[in-house]
C-alpha positions in Angstrom: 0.0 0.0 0.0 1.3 3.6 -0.9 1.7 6.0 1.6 -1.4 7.5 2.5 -1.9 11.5 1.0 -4.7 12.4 2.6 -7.2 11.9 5.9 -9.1 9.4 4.0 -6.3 7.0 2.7 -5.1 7.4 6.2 -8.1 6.2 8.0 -7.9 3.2 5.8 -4.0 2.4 5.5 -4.7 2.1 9.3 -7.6 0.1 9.3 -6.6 -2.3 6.8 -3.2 -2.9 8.2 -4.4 -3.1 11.9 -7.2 -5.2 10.8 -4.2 -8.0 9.0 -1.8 -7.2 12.6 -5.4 -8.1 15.0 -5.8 -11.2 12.9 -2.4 -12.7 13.1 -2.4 -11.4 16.7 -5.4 -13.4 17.8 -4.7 -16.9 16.0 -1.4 -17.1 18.6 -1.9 -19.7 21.4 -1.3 -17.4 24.8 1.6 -19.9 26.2 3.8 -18.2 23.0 3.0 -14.9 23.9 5.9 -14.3 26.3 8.3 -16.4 25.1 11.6 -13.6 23.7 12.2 -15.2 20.0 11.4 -12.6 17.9 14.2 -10.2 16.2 13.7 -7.1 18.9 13.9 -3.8 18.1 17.9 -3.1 19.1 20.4 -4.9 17.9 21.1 -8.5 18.7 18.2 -8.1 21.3 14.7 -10.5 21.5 11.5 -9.5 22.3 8.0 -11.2 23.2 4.9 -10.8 21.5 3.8 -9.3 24.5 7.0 -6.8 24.2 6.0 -6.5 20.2 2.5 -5.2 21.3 3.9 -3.3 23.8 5.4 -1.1 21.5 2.4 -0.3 19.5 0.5 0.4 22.4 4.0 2.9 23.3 3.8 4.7 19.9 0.3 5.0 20.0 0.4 6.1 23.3 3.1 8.6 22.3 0.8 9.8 18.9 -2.1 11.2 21.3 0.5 12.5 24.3 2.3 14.5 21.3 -1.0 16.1 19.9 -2.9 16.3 23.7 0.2 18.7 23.8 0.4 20.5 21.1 -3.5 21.3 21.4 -2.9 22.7 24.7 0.2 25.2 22.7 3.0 23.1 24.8 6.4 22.0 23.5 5.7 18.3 22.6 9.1 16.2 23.2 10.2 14.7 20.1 9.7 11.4 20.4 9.7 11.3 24.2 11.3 13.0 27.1 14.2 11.5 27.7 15.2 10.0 24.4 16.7 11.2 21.2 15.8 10.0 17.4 18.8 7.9 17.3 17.5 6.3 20.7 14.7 4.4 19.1 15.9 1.2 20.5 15.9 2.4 24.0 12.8 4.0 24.0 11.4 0.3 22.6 12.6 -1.1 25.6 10.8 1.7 27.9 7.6 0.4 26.0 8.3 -3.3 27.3 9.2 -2.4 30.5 5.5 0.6 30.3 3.8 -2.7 29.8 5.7 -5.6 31.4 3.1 -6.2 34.0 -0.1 -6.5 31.2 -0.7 -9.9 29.7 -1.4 -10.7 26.3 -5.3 -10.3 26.4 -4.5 -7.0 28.6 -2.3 -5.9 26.1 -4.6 -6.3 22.9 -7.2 -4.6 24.3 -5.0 -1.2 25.4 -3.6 -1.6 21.8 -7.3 -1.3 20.2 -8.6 1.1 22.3 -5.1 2.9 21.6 -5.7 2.8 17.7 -9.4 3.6 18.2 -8.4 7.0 20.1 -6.0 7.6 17.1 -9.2 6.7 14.6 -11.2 9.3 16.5 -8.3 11.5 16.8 -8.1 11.5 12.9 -12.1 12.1 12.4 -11.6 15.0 14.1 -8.9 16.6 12.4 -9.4 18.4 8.9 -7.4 17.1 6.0 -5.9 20.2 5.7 -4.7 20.0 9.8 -3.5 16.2 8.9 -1.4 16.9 5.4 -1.7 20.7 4.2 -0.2 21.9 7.7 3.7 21.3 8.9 3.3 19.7 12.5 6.5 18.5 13.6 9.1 20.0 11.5 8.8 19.1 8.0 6.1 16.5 8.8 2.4 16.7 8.8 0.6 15.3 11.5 -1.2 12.5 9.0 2.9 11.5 8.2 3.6 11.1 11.6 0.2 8.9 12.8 1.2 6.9 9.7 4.6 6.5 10.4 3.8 5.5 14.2 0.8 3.6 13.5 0.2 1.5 9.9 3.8 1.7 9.2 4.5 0.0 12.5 1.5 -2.8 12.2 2.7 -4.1 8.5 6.0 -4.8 10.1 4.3 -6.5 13.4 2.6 -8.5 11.2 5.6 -9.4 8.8 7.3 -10.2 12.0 4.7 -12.6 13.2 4.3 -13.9 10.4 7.7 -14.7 10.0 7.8 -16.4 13.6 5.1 -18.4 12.8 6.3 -20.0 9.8 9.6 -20.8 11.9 7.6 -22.2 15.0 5.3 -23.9 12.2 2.0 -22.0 13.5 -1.1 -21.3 11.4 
């Protein structure tokens, strides 16, 4: 799928991909859900399904801090306080450790209601406030939902996929 151009293609690049990531999500038996064998998001580092979910729920999370914000006329921090672009894989492991304590069913549900609140979120923007409108230095605010939301569930769901056929899951 292209990246989305506008509030429409947005809504569905979100929908579609996190309808394909929820799928794949719910066919895993729960006794694989903590298990550290997938590629994590550092280098030479594992992570859980749970920890995989985790940091959707931690972007999305992140998505509706930034703009709560910036609505209010406050400096958002850029991605989060603390952590620097080139920190990415730190800030993942922040997400595990956000979330350790949830379980997998725990942690499904915080990511839907998450990407709801970003689908509502969305609705309530203009396309002209989501592509037409510089939010976070060069990038529009549709760039960066997509960037922190559909980008990140295709490659949750390649991932998974991926573990599956290794583990030999359906």
């Amino acid at each position: 799928m292209p990246i989305p151009k506008n509030k429409n293609e947005l809504l569905q690049a979100i929908k579609d991909n996190y309808q394909k990531l929820a799928n794949e999500l719910s066919a895993i038996p729960l006794e694989h859900t903590e298990i550290k064998e997938l590629e994590g998001h550092s280098n030479n580092t594992l992570m859980s399904i749970n920890d995989l979910v985790a940091y959707l729920v931690g972007w999305g999370q992140l998505i509706l801090k930034w703009n709560d914000k910036k609505s209010k006329g406050l400096e958002a921090d850029f991605p989060e306080t603390g952590f620097k672009w080139n920190e990415l894989g730190l800030l993942a492991q922040k997400f595990y450790q956000d979330y350790h304590q949830y379980d997998f069913k725990k942690l499904t549900a915080k990511l839907d209601k998450t990407t709801n609140e970003i689908v509502n979120l969305i609705n309530s923007k203009t396309n002209k406030e989501l592509y037409e409108t510089p939010w976070y230095d060069q990038w529009t605010l549709g760039r960066m939902i997509q960037l922190n939301t559909a980008a990140p569930f295709k490659n949750a769901r390649d991932r998974i996929r991926k573990w599956k056929k290794l583990k030999q899951l359906k």
